[in-house]
C-alpha positions as a printed NumPy array, in Angstrom:
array([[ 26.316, -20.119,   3.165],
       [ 28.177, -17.966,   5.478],
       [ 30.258, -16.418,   2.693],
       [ 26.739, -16.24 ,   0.442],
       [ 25.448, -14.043,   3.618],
       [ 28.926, -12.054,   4.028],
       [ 29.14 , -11.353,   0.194],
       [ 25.35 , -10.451,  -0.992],
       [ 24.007,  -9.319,   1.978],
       [ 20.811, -10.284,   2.175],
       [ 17.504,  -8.01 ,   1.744],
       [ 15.586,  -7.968,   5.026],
       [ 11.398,  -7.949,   4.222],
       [  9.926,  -8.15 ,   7.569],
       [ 11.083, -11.298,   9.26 ],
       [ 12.55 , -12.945,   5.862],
       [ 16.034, -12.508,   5.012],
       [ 16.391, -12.369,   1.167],
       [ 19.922, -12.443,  -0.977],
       [ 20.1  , -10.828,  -4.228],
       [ 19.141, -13.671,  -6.489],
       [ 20.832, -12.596,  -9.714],
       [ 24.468, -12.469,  -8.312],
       [ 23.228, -15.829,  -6.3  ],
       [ 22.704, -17.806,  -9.231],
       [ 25.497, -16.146, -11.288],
       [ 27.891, -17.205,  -8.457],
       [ 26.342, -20.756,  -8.497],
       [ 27.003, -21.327, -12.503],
       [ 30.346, -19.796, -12.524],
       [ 31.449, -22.714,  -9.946],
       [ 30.992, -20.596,  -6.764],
       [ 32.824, -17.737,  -7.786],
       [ 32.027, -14.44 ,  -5.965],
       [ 31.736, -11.083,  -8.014],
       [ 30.033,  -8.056,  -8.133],
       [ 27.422,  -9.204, -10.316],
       [ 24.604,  -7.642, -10.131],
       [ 26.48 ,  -4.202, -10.62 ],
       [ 26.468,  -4.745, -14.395],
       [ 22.501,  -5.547, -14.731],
       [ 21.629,  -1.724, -14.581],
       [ 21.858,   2.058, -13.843],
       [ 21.118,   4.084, -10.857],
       [ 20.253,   6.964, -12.967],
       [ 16.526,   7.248, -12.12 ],
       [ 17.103,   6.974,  -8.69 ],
       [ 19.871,   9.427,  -8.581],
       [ 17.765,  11.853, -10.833],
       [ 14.474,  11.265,  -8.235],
       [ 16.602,  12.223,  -5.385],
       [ 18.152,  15.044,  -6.625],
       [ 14.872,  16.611,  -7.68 ],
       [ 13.465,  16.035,  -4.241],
       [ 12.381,  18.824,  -1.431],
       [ 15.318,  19.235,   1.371],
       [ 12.744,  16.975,   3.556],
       [ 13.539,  14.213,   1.602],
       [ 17.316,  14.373,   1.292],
       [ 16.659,  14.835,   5.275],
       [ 15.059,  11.264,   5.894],
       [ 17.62 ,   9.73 ,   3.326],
       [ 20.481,  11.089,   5.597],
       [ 18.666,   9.697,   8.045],
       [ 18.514,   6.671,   6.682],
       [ 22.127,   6.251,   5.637],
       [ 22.842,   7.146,   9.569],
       [ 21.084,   3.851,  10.131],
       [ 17.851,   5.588,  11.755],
       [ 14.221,   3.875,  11.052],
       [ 11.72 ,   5.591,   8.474],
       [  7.842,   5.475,   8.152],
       [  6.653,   5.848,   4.887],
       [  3.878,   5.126,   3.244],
       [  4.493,   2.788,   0.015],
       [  2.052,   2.474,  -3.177],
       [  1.917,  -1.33 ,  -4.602],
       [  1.04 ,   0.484,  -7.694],
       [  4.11 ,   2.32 ,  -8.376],
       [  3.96 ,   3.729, -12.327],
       [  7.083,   5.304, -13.884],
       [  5.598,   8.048, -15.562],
       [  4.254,   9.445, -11.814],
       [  7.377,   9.163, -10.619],
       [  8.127,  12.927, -10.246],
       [  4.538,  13.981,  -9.346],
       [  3.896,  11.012,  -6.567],
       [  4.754,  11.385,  -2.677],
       [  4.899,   7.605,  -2.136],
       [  7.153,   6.823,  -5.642],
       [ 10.929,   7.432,  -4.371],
       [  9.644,   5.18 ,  -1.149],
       [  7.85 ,   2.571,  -2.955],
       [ 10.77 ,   2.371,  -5.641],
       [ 13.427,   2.134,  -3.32 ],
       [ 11.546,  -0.61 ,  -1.444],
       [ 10.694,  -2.253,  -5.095],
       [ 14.444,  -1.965,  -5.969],
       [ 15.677,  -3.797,  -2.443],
       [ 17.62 ,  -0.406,  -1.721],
       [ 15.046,  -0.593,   1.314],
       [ 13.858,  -2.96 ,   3.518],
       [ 10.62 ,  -2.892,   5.95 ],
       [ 10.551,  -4.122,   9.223],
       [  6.282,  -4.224,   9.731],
       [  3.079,  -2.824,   7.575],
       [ -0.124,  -2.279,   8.049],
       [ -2.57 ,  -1.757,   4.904],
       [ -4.271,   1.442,   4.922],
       [ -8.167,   2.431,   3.992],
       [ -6.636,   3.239,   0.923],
       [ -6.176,  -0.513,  -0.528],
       [ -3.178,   1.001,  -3.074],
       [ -1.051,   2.223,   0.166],
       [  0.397,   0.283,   3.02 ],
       [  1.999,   2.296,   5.449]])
């Protein structure tokens, strides 16, 4: 388990530690062989196209993320691709959707589509 935990690095969702469960498996049925295996299931490219599109505000907080700082944010459950570009919550709520985030506590607000 201890190279599982050094290899995937697991997802952190409030007090639960999660570990990527695609390269998990993968490295179960190829007899415990670790690879990059996830890495092949997809593209960055919305992502990358969402952040380069955003105001210097957001490229801000995402520095500030990759320094390791904390970020409050509020997050839609309701995320929809085609508001992706016209949303304030999307690039939150699909980086937190896509495990490139992780939360550490939420409250639901009045709005029941938002937790913050």
């Amino acid at each position: 388990m201890e190279a599982v935990r050094d290899c995937y690095n697991g997802y952190k969702t409030g007090n639960l530690i999660r570990y990527n469960p695609w390269s998990s498996v993968s490295c179960i049925n190829k007899a415990g062989r670790f690879d990059l295996y996830w890495i092949n299931t997809g593209n960055n490219d919305l992502i990358k196209q969402l952040i380069l599109s955003s105001n210097d505000s957001i490229k801000g907080q995402i520095e500030q993320l990759m320094q390791g700082a904390a970020l409050t944010a509020s997050i839609d459950k309701h995320l929809a691709f085609d508001l992706l570009d016209r949303s304030k919550t999307a690039l939150w709520s699909l980086l937190l959707f896509a495990d490139y985030l992780t939360w550490e506590k939420s409250s639901l607000s009045r709005s029941s589509d938002l937790y913050d």
